[in-house]
Every structure is written in C-alpha cells, then in structure tokens.
C-alpha positions as CSV (number, residue, x, y, z in Angstrom):
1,X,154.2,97.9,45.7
2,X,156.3,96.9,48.8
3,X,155.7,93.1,49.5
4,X,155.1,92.6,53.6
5,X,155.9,89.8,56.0
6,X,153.0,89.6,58.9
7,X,149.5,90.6,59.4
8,X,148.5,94.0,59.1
9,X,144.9,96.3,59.4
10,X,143.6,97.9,56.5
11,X,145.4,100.9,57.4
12,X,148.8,99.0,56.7
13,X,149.7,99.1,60.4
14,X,150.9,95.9,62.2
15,X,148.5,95.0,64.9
16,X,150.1,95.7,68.7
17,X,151.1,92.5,70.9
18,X,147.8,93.0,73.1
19,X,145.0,93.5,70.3
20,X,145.9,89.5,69.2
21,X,143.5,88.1,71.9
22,X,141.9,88.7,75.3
23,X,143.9,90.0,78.3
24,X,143.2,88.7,81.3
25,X,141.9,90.8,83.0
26,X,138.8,90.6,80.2
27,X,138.7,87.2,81.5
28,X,138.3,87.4,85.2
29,X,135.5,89.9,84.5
30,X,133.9,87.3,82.0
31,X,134.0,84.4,84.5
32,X,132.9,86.6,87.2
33,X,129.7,88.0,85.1
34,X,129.2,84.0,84.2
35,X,129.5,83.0,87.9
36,X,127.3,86.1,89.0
37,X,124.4,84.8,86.5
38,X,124.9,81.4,87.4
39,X,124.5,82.0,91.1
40,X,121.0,83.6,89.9
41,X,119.4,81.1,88.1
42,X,120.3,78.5,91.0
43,X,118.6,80.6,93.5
44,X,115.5,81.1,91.3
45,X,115.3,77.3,90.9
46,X,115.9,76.9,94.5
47,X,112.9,79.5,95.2
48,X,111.0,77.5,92.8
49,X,111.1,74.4,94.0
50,X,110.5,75.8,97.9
51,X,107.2,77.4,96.5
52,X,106.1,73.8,95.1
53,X,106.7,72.2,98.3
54,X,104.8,74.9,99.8
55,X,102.2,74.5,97.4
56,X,102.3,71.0,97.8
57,X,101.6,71.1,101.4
58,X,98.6,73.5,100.7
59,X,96.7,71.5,99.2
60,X,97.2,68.4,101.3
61,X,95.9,70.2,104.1
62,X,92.9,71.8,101.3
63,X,92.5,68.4,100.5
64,X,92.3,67.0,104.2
65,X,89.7,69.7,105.2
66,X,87.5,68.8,102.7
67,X,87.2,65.5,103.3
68,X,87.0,65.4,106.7
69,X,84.2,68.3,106.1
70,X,82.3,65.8,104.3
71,X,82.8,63.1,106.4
72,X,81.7,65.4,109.3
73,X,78.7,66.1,107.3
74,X,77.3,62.5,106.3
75,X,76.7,61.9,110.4
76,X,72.8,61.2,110.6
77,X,73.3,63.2,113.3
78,X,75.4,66.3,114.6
79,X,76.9,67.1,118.3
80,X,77.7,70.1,119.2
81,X,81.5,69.9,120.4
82,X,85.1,69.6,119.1
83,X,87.1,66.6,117.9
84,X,90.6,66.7,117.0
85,X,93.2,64.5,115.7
86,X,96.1,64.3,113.5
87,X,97.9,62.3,110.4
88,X,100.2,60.2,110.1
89,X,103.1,63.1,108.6
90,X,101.8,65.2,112.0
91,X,99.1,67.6,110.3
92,X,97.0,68.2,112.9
93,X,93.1,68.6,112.0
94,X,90.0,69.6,114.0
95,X,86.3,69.7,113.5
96,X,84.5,71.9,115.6
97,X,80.4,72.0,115.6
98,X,78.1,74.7,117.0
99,X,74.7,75.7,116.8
100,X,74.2,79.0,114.8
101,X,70.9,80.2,115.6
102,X,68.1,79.8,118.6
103,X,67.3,75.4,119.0
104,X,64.0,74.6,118.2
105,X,62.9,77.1,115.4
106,X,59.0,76.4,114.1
107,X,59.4,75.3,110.3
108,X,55.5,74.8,108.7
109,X,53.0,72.7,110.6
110,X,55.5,72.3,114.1
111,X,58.6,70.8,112.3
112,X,61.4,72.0,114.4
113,X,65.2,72.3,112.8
114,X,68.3,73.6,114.3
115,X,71.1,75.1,112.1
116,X,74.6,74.2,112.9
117,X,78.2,75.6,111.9
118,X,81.0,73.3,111.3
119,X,83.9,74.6,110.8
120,X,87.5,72.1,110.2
121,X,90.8,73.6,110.9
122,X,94.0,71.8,109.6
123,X,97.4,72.8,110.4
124,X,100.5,71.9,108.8
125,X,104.1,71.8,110.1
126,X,105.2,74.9,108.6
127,X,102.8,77.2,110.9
128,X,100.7,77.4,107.7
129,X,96.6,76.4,108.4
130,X,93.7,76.4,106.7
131,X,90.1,77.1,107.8
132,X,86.6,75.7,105.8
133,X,83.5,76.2,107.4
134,X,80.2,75.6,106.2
135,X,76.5,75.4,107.7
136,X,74.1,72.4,108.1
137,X,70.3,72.1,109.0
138,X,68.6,69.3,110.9
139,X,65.3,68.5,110.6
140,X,64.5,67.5,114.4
C-alpha cells in the first residue's frame, strides 16, 4: 500500500481548497439570520415591558377608583352632584352622584329612603379610563 502525504476522505480523495472551512458568504448569511433573531427578541422585550407600564397604569387608576368609591360612600350623607379633581402625576378623577329612582319611596310603617347611583370616573394620561359605579340607599 501507497503511503500519502495530506488529508484525505474515505474515498481516498484529497478534500478541495473550499470544503476546509466556511466561505463567506455562509457567514454574512449566519450573522444576518443572528442579527434578524436578535432584533426579535429586543422588540418582544420592548412590547413587554410597554404592556407592564400599561398595566401598571391600570391598576393605579383601578386602585384610585376604588378608593375614592369608598370614601364617597362613608359620607353620612349623599348630594346629588359632581366633584372632580386630580393627582398629583395628573390622573384626573371624578365622582358623580344621582338619584336612581322616585325620592321619597314608603319603606314599612312611613320610613322613607332614596336610592342613589355613584358612579367614579378616573382617567389616566394615556387616553385610557376607567368607570365603577355602584348603588347606595338612604334611610331618610
């Protein structure tokens, strides 16, 4: 048997110049594929952090509405009529009260009560808002 200098394949042939590594043009189509997914997964971090904010936002003005529900519904007493104001960041909140049925509705032996809606709006700075509304009676 013939002794040989050099690599060779199993069929005895020596290997051609361009099957010893990657050409380059393999290359510029890896780094392109690798830049393509990149690029992906920094937009779906981007949209996942916007959706937190967003989230974030919703339920500060959730949380806002609720309490300024509750504190609309500890008064002794209720007045029909809006009030409005807004926080400190510039979410702007109102509480508007209403009477839902006739005034002055007999309840047993001449007790009188009145039913009211209240309803808060809240809305944020990114057009978002958020409604909770709820009904009260008064004994009168």
């Amino acid at each position: 048997m013939m002794k040989r200098n050099g690599p060779y394949d199993k069929a005895g042939r020596t290997p051609a110049k361009h099957d010893a590594g990657f050409m380059l043009l393999e290359v510029m189509a890896s780094v392109a594929i690798l830049g393509l997914a990149v690029v992906a997964v920094i937009q779906l971090f981007a949209g996942g952090l916007r959706l937190a904010r967003v989230s974030d936002e919703y339920t500060e003005m959730v949380l806002l509405a609720r309490d300024t529900m509750s504190e609309a519904l500890l008064k002794d007493t209720l007045e029909e009529g809006r009030v409005s104001g807004a926080t400190e960041d510039g979410t702007r909140w109102s509480v508007e009260v209403s009477g839902y049925n006739r005034p002055g509705t007999e309840f047993g032996e001449g007790t009188t009560y009145k039913i009211y809606s209240v309803a808060v709006m809240v809305a944020g700075e990114g057009g978002r808002d958020y409604t909770l509304m709820t009904l009260k009676t008064v004994l009168q």
